[in-house]
Short mmCIF file of the C-alpha atoms (twelve columns), coordinates in Angstrom:
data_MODEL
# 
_entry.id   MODEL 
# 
loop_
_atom_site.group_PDB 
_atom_site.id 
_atom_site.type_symbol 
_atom_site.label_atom_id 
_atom_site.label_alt_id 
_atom_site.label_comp_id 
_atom_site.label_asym_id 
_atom_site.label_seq_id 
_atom_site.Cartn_x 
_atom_site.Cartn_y 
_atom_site.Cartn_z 
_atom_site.pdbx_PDB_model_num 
ATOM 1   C CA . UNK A 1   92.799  104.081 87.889  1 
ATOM 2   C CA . UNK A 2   89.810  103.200 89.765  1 
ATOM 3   C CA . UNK A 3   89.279  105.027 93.004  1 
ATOM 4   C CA . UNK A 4   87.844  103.989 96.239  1 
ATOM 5   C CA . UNK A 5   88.175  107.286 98.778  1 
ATOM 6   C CA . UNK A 6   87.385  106.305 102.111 1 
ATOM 7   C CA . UNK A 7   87.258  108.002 105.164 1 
ATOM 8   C CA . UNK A 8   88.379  105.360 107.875 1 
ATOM 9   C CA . UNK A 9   88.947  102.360 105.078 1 
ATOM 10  C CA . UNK A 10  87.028  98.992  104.466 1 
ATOM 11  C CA . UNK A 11  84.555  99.519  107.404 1 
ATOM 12  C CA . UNK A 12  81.736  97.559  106.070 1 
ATOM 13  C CA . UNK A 13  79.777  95.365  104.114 1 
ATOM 14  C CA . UNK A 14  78.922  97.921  101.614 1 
ATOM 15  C CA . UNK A 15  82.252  99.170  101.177 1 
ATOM 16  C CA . UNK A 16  83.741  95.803  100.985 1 
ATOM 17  C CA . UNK A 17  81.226  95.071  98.598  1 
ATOM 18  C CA . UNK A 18  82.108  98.004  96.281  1 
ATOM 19  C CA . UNK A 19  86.105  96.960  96.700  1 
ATOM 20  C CA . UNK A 20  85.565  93.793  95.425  1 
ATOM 21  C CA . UNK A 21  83.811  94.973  92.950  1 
ATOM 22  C CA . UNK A 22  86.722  97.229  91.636  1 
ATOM 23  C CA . UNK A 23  89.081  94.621  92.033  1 
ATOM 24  C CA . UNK A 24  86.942  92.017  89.403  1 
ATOM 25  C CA . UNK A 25  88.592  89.218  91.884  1 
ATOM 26  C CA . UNK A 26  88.233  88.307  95.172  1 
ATOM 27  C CA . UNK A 27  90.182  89.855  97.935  1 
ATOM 28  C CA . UNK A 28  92.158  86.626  98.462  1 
ATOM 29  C CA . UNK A 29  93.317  86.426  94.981  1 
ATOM 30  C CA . UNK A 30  94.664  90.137  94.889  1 
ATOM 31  C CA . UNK A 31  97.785  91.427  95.635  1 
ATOM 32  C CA . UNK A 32  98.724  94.767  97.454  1 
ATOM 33  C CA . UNK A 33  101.230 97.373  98.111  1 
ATOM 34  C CA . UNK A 34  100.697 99.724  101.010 1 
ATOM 35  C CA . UNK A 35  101.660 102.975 101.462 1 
ATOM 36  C CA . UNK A 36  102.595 104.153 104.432 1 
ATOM 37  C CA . UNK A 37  104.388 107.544 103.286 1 
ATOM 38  C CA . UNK A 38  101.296 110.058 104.479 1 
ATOM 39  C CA . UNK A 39  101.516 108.996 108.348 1 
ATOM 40  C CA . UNK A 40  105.363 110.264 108.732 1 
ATOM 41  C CA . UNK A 41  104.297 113.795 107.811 1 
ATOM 42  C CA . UNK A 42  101.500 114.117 110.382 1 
ATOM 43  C CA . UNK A 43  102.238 115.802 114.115 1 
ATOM 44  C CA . UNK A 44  100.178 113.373 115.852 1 
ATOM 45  C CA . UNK A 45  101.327 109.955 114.544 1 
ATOM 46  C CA . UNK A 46  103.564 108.126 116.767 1 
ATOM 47  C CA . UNK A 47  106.236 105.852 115.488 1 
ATOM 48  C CA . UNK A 48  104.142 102.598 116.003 1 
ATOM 49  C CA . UNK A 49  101.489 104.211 113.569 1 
ATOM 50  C CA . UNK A 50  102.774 103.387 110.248 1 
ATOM 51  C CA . UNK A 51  103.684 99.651  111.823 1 
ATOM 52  C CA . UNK A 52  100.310 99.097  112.283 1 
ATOM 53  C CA . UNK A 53  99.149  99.936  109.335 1 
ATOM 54  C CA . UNK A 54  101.477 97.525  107.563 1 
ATOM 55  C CA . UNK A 55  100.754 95.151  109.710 1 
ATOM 56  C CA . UNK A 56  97.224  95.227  109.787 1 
ATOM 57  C CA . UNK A 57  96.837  96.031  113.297 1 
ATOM 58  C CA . UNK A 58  94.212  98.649  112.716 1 
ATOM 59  C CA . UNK A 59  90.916  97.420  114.188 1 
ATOM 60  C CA . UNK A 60  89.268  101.020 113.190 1 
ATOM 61  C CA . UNK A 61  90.452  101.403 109.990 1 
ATOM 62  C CA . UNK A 62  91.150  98.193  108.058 1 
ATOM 63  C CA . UNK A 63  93.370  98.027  105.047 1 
ATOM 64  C CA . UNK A 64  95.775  95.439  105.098 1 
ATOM 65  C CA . UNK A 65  94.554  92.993  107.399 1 
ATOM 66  C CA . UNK A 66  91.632  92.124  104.685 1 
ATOM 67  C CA . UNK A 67  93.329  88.658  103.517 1 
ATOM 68  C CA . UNK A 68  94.992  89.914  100.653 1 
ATOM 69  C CA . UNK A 69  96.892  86.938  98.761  1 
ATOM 70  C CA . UNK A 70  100.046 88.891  99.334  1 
ATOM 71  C CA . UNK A 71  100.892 92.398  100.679 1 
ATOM 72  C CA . UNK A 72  103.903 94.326  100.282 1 
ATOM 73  C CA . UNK A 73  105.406 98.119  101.168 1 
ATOM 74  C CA . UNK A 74  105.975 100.999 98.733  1 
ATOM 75  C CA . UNK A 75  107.644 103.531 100.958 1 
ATOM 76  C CA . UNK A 76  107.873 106.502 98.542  1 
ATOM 77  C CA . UNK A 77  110.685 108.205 100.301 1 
ATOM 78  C CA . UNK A 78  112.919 105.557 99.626  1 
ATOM 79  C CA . UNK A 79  112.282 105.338 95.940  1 
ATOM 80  C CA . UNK A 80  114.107 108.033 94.348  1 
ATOM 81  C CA . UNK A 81  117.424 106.085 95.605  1 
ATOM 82  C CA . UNK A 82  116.390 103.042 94.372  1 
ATOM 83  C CA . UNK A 83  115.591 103.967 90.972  1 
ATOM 84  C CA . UNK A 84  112.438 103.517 88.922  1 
ATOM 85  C CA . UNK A 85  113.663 99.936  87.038  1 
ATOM 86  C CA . UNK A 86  113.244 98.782  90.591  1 
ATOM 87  C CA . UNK A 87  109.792 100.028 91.754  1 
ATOM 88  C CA . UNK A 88  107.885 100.260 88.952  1 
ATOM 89  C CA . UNK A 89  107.223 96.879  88.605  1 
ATOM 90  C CA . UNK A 90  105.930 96.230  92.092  1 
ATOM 91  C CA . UNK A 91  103.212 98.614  90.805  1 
ATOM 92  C CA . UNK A 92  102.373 97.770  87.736  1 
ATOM 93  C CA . UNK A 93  102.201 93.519  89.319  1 
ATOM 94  C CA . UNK A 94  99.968  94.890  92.273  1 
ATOM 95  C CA . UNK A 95  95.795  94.550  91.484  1 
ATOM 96  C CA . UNK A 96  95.732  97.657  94.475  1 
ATOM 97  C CA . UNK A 97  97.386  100.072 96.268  1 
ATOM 98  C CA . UNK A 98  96.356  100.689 99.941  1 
ATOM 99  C CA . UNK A 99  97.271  104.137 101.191 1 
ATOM 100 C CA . UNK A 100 97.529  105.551 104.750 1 
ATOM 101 C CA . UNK A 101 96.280  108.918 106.414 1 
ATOM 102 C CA . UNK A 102 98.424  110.883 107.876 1 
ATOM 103 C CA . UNK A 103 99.339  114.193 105.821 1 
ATOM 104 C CA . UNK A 104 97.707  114.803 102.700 1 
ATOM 105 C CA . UNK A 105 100.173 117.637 101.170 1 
ATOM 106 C CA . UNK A 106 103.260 115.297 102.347 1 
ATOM 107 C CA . UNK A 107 101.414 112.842 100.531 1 
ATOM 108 C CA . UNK A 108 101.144 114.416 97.668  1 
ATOM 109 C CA . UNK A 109 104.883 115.990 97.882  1 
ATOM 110 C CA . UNK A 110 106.522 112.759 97.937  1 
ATOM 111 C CA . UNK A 111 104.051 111.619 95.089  1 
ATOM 112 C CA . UNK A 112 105.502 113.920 92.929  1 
ATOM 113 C CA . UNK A 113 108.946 113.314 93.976  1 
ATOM 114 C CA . UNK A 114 109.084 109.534 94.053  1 
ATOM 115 C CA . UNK A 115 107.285 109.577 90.127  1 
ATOM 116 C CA . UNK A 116 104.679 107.537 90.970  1 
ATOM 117 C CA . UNK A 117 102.394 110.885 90.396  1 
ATOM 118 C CA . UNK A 118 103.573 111.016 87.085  1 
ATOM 119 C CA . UNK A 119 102.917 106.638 86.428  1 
ATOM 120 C CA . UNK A 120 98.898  107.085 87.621  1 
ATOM 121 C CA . UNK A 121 97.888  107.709 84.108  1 
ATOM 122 C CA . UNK A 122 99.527  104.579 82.789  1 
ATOM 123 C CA . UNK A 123 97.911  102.166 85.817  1 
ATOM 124 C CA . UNK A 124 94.712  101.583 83.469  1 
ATOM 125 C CA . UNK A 125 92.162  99.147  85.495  1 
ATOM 126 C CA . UNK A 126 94.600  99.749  89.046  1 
ATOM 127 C CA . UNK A 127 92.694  100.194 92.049  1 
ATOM 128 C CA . UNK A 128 93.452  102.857 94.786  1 
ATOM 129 C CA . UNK A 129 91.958  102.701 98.316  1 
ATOM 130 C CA . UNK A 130 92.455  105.590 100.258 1 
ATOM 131 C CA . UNK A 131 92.260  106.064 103.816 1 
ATOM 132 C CA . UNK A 132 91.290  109.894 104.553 1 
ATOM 133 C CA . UNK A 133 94.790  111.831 103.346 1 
ATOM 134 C CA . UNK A 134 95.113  108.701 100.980 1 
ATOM 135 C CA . UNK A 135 91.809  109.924 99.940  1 
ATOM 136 C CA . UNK A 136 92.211  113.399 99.866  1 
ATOM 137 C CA . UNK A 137 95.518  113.365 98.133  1 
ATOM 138 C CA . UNK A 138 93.589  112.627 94.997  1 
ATOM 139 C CA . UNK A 139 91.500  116.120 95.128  1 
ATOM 140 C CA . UNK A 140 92.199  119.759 93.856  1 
ATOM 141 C CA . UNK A 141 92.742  121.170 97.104  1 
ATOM 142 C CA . UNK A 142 92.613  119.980 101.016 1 
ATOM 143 C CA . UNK A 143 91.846  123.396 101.877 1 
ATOM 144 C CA . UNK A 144 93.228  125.650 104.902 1 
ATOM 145 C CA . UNK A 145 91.974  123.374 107.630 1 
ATOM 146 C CA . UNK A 146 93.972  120.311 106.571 1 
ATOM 147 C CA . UNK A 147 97.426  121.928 105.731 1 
ATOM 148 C CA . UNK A 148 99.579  121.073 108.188 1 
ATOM 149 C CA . UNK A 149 102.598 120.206 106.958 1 
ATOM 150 C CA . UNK A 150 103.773 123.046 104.578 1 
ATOM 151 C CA . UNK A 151 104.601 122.364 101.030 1 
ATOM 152 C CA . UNK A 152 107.718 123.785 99.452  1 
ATOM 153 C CA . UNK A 153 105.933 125.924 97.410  1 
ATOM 154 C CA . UNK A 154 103.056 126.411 99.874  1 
ATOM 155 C CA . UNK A 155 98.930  126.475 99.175  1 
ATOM 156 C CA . UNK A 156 96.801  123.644 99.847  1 
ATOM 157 C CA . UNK A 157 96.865  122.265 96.504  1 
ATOM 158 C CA . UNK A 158 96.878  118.419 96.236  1 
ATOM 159 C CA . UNK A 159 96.976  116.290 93.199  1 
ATOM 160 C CA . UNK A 160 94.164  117.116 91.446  1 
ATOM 161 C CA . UNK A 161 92.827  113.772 89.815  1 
ATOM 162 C CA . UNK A 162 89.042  114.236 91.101  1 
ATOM 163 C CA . UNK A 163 87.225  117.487 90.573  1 
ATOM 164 C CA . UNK A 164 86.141  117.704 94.310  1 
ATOM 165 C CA . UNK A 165 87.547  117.653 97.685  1 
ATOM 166 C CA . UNK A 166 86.912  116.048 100.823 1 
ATOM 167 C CA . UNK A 167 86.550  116.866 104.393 1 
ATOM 168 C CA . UNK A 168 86.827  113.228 106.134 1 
ATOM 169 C CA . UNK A 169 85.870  111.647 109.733 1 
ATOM 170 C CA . UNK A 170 83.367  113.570 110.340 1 
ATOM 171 C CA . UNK A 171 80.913  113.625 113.555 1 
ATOM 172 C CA . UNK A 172 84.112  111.307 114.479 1 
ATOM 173 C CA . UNK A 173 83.672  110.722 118.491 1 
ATOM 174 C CA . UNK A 174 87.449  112.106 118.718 1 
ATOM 175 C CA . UNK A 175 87.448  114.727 116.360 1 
ATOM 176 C CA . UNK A 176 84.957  117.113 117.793 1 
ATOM 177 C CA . UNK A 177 86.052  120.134 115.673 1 
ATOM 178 C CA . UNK A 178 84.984  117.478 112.680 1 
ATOM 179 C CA . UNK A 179 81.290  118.549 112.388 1 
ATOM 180 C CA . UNK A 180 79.112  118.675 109.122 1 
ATOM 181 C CA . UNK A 181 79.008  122.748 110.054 1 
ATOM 182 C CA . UNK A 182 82.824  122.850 109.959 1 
ATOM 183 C CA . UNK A 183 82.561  121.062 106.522 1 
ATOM 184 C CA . UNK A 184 79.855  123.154 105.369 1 
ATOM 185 C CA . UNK A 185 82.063  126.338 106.028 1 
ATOM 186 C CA . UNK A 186 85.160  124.916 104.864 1 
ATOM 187 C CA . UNK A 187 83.517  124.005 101.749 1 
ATOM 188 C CA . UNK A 188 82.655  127.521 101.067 1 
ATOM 189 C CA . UNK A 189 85.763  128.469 100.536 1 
ATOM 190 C CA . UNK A 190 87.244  125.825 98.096  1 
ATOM 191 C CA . UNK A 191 85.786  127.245 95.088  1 
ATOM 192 C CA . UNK A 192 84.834  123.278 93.741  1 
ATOM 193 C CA . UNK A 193 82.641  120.476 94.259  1 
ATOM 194 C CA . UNK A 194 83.437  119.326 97.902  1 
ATOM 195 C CA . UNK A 195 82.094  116.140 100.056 1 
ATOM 196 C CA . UNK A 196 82.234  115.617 103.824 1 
ATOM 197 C CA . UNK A 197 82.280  112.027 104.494 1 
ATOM 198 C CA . UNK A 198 81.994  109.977 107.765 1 
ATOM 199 C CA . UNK A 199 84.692  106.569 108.758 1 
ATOM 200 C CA . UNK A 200 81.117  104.260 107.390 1 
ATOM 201 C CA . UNK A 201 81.383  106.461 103.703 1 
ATOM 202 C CA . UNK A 202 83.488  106.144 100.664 1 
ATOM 203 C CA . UNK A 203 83.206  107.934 96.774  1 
ATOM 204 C CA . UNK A 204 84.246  105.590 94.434  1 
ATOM 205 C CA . UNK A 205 85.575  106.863 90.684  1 
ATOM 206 C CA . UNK A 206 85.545  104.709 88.063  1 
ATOM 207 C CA . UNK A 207 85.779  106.418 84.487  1 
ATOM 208 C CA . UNK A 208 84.916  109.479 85.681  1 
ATOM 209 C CA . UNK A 209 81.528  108.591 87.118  1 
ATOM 210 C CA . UNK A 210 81.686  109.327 91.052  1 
ATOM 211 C CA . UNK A 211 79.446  106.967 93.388  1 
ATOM 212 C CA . UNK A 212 78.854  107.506 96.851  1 
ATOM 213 C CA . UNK A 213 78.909  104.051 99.302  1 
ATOM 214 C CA . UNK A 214 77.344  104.624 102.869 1 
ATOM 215 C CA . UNK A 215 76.476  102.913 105.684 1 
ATOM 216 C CA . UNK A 216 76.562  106.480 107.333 1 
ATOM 217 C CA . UNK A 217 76.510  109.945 107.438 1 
ATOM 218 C CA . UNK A 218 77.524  112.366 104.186 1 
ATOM 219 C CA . UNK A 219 77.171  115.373 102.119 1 
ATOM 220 C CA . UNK A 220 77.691  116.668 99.094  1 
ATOM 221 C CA . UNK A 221 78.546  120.681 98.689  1 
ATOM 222 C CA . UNK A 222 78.471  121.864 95.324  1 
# 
């Protein structure tokens, strides 16, 4: 897949830029599948959350309100009852998958659960956007400031598709305990490659080959 990891989503011009260059097309000729699965496992999101990130009625983090030609929901808690001949198709048909913060480790738990974990090898030129625990889902580890939700088999330990980890929103004006010391210590004890990103930053993947896209503030730890 090809990987855009944001920290707030498409925020600017440069991002944007980068999105639609991942995509090959332009935004209103691709269509989408949000996921809203990370938001349910996070203490401080309130019902309406995950309803307006579906419905694009997130001013300070926009996914799905970008003009997509269509946009559609992949709620991975509901797909091991509906069975794989179902769901599968809706990904592979999707040009990009828009994912939601919220909980990174319930994230990646219902990942594993639903099998679309297991179907990211097979999704070739796919594009993921991640917003922050869409984002970090995708690293080694989230580390111990980020667990929240408690896996059933505990740890920190995310997906592991990128070699590095990321500490998101930082210097956010709401987040005050999100500072670039905070990241810098909880980078030390991750044991790999880690970057702290601000809401105007993204890392894109593509092939391996990580690029950094800022309008903003970031670091790399390695």
């Amino acid at each position: 897949m090809k990987l855009l990891l944001t920290s707030a989503g498409i925020r600017n011009k440069s991002i944007t830029d980068a999105l639609t260059g991942l995509l090959g097309k332009p935004i209103a000729e691709a269509k989408a599948l949000c996921i809203p699965t990370a938001s349910y496992g996070h203490p401080w999101v309130k019902p309406e959350g995950p309803w307006r990130f579906i419905s694009g009625r997130e001013p300070e983090c926009p996914m799905t309100e970008l003009g997509w030609k269509s946009v559609g929901v992949l709620e991975l808690t509901a797909l091991p009852s509906i069975g794989e001949e179902r769901w599968v198709p809706w990904v592979r048909e999707a040009d990009i998958l828009l994912v939601n913060g919220g909980d990174a480790l319930y994230l990646a738990h219902w990942m594993r659960e639903s099998g679309l974990a297991g179907l990211l090898p097979s999704l070739g030129d796919k594009v993921w956007a991640g917003l922050s625990a869409g984002s970090m889902v995708m690293t080694p580890r989230v580390g111990d400031d980020f667990v929240g939700w408690q896996p059933p088999a505990g740890g920190d330990e995310a997906l592991g598709v990128v070699g590095f980890s990321i500490f998101p929103h930082v210097d956010h004006p709401k987040l005050t305990e999100n500072t670039m010391a905070a990241a810098e210590k909880w980078a030390a004890g991750l044991g790999n490659p880690a970057y702290a990103i601000d809401d105007e930053t993204a890392v894109s993947v593509v092939g391996g080959a990580v690029e950094v896209i800022s309008e903003g503030n970031w670091r790399l730890f390695a």
